[in-house]
Structures are given as C-alpha cells and as structure tokens.
LUMTOR-920758 format. One record per residue: residue number from 1; z, x, y of N, C-alpha, C in turn. Coordinates in Angstrom, 3 decimals. Atoms other than C-alpha are relative to their C-alpha. Layout:
<nodes>
{nr->NUM | n_up->Z | n_east->X | n_north->Y | ca_up->Z | ca_east->X | ca_north->Y | c_up->Z | c_east->X | c_north->Y}
...
</nodes>
This chain:
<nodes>
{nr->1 | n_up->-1.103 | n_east->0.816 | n_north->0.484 | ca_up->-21.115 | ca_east->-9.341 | ca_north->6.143 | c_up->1.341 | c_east->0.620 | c_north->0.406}
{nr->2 | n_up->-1.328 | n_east->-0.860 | n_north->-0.143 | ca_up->-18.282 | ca_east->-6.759 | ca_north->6.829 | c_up->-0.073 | c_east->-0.252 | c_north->1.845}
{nr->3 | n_up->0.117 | n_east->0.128 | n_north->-1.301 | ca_up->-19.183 | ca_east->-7.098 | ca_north->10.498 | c_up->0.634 | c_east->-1.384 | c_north->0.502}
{nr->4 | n_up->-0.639 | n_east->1.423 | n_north->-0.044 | ca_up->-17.784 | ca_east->-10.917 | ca_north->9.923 | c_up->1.354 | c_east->-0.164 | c_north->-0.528}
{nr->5 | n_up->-1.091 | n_east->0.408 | n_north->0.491 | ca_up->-14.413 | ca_east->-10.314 | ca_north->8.331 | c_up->1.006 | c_east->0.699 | c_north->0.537}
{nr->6 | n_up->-1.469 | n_east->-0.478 | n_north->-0.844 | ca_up->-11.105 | ca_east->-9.801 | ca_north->9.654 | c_up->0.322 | c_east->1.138 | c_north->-0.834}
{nr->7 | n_up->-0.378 | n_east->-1.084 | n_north->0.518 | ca_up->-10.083 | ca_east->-6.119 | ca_north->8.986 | c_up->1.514 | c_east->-0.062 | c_north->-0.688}
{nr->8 | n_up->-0.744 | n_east->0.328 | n_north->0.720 | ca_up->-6.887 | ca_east->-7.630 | ca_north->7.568 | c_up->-0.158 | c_east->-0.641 | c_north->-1.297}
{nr->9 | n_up->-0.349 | n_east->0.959 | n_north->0.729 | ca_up->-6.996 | ca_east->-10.154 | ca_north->5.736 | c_up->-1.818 | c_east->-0.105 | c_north->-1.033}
{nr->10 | n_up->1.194 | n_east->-0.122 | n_north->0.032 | ca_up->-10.972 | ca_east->-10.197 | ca_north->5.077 | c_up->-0.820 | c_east->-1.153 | c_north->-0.036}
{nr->11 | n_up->0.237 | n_east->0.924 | n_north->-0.373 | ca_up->-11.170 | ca_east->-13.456 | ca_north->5.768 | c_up->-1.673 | c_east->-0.002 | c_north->0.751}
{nr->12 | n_up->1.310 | n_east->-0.325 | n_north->-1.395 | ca_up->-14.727 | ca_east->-14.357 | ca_north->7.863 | c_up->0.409 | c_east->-0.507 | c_north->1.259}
{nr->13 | n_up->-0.507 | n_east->0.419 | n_north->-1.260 | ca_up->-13.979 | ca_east->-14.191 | ca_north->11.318 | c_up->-0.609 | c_east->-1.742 | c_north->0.391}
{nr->14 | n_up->0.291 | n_east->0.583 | n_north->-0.343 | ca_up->-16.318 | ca_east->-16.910 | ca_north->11.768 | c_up->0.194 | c_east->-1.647 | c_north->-0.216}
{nr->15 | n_up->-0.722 | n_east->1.319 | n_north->0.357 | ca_up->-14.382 | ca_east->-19.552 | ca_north->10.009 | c_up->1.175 | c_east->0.205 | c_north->0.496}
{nr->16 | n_up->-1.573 | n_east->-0.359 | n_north->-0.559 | ca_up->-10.837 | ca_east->-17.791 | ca_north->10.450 | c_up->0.548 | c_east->-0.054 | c_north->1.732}
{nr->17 | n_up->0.037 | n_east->0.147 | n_north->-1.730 | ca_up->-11.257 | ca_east->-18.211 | ca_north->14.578 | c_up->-0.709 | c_east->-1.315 | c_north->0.079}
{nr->18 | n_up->-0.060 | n_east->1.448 | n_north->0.012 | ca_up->-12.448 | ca_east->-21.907 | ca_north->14.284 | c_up->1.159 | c_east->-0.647 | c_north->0.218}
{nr->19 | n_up->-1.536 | n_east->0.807 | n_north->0.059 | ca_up->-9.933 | ca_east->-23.695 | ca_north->15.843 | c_up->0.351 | c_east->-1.279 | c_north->-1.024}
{nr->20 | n_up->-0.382 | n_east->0.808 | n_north->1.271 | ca_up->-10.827 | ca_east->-26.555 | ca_north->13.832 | c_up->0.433 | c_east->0.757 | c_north->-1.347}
{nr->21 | n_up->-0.566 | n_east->-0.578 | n_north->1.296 | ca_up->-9.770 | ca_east->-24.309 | ca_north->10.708 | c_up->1.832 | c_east->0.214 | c_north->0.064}
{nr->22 | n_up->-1.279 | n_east->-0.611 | n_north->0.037 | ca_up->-6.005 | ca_east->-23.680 | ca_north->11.941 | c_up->0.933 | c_east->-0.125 | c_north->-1.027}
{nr->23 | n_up->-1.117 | n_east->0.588 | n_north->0.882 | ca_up->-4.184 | ca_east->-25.494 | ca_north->9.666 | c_up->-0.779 | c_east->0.020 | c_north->-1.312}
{nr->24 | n_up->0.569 | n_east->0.103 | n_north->1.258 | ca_up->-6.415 | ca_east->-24.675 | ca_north->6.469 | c_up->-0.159 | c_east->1.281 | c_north->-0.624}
{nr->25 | n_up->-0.578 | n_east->-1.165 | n_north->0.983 | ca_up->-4.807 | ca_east->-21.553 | ca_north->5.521 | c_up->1.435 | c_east->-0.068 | c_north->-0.054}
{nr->26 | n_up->-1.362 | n_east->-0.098 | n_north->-0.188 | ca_up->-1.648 | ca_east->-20.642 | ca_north->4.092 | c_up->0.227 | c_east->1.388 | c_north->-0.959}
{nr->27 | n_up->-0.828 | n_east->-1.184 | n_north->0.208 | ca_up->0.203 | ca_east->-17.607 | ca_north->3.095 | c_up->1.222 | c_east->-0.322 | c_north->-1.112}
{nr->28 | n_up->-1.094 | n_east->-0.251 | n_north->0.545 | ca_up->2.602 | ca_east->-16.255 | ca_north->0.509 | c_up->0.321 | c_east->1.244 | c_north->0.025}
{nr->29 | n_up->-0.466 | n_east->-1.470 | n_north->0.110 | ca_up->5.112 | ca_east->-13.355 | ca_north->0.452 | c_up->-0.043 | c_east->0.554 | c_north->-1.670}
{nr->30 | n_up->-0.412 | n_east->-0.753 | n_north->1.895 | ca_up->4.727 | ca_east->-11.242 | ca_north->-2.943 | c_up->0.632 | c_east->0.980 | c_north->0.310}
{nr->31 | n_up->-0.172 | n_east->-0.985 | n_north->0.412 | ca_up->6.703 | ca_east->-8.278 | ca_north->-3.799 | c_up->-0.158 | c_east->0.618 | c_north->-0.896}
{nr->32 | n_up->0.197 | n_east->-0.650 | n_north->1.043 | ca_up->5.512 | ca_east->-5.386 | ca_north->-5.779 | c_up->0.953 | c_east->0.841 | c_north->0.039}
{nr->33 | n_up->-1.099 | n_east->-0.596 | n_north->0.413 | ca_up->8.409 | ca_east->-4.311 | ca_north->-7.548 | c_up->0.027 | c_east->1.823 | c_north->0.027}
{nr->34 | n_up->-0.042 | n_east->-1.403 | n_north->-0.100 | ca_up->6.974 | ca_east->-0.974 | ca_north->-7.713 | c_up->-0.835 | c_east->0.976 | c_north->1.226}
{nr->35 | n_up->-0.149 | n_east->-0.289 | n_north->-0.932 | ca_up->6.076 | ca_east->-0.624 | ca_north->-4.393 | c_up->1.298 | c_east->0.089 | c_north->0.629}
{nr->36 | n_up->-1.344 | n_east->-0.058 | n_north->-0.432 | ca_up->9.578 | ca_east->-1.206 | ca_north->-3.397 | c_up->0.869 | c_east->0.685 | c_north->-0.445}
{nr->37 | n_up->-0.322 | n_east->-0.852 | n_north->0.730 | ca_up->10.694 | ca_east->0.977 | ca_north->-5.775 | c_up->-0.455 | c_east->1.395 | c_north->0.871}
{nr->38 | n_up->0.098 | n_east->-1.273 | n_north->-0.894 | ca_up->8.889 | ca_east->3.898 | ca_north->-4.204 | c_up->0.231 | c_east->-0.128 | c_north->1.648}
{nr->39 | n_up->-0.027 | n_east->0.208 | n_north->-1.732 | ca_up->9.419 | ca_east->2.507 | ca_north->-0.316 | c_up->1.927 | c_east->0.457 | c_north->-0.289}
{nr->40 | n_up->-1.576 | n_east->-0.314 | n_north->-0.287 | ca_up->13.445 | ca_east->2.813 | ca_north->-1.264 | c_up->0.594 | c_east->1.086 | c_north->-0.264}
{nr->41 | n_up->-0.599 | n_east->-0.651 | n_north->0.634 | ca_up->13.286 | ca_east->5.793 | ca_north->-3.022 | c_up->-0.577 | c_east->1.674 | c_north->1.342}
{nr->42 | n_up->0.221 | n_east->-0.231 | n_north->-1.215 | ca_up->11.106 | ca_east->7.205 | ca_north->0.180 | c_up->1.355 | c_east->0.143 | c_north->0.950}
{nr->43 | n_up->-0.724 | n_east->0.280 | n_north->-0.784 | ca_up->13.395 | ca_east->6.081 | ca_north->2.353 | c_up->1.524 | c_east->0.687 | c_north->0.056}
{nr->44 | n_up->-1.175 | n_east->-0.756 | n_north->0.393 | ca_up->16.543 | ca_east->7.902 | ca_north->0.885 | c_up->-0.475 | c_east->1.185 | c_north->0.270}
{nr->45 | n_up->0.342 | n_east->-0.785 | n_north->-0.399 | ca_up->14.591 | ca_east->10.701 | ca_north->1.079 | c_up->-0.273 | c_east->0.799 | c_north->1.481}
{nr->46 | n_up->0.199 | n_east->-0.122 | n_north->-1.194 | ca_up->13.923 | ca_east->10.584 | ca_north->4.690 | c_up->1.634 | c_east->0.171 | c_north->0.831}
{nr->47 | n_up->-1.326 | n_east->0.124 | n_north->-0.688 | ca_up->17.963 | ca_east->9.741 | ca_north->5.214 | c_up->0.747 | c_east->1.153 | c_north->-0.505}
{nr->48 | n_up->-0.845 | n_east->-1.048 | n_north->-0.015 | ca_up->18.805 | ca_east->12.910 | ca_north->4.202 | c_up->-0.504 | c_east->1.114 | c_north->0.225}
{nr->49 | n_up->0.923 | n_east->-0.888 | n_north->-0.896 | ca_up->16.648 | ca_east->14.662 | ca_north->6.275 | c_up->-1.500 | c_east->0.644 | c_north->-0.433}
{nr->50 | n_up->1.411 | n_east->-0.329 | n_north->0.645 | ca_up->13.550 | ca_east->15.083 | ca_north->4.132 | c_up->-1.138 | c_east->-0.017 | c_north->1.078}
{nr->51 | n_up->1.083 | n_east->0.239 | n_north->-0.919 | ca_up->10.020 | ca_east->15.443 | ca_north->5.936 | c_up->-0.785 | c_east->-0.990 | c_north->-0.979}
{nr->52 | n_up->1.038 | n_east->0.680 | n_north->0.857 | ca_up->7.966 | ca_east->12.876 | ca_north->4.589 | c_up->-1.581 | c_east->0.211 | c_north->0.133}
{nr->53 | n_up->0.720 | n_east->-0.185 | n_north->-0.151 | ca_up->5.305 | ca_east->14.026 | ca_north->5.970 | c_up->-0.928 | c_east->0.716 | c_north->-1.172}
{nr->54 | n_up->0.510 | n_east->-0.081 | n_north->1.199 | ca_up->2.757 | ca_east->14.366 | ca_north->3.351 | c_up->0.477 | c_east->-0.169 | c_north->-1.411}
{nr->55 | n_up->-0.662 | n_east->0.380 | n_north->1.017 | ca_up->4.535 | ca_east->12.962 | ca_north->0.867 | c_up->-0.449 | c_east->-0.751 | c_north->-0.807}
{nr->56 | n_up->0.537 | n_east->0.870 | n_north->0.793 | ca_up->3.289 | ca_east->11.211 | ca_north->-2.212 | c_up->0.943 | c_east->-0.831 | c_north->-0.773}
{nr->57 | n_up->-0.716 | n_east->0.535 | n_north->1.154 | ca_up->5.049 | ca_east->8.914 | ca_north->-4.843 | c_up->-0.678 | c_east->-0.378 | c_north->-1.249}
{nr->58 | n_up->0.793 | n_east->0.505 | n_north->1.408 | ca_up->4.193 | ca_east->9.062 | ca_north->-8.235 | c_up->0.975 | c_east->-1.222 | c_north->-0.614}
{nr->59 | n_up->-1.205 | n_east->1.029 | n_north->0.582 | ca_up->5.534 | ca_east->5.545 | ca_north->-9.768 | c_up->-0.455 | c_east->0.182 | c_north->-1.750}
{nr->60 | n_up->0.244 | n_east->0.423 | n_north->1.464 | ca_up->5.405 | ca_east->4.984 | ca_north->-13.545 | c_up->1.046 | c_east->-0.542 | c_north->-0.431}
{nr->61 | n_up->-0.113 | n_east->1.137 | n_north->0.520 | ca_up->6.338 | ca_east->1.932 | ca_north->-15.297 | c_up->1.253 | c_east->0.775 | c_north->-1.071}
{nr->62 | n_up->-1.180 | n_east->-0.426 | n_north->1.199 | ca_up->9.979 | ca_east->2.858 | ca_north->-17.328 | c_up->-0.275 | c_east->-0.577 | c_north->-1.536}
{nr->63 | n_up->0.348 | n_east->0.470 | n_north->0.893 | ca_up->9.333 | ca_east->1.342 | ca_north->-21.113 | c_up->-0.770 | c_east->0.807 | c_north->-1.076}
</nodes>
C-alpha cells in the first residue's frame, strides 16, 4: 500500500495520476500558529548570526 502513495501528500498514486481525476482534488492553506511562532523566532535567530544548525524549538502554549 505505501508503494501506492504519493510521498507527499499520501494520496494513491494510482488515482492521484489518473488524468481523469484532475479536477477532483482541492487544497487548503492552514497555518499553525505555533509553527510560525517558532519559524519567526528561528529566523531572528539566524539574522543575527546564530548557527541553526542543530537547533531545536521548544513551543509551549502561553495560558
């Protein structure tokens, strides 16, 4: 079964490459607030010369 699904999405290749299927998916953008939270707080880090290299982010929920 894993041998049939798109390493993205996990879709089965064998429907998802049907041309007749093109138009019988659709997509939405989500943001996880606390992914973006650690991608910006990353990212500052890096602009002031940090190595990110091996770098983790611990997030936790403020409240």
């Amino acid at each position: 079964m894993e041998a049939d699904s798109c390493p993205d999405c996990g879709q089965p290749w064998s429907e998802a490459t049907d041309p007749a299927n093109e138009f019988d998916y659709q997509a939405e953008l989500l943001r996880c607030h606390a992914c973006t939270t650690g991608a910006k707080t990353a990212g500052r880090y890096r602009d002031q010369g940090g190595d990110a290299r091996g770098l983790h982010i611990n997030i936790t929920r403020r409240g």
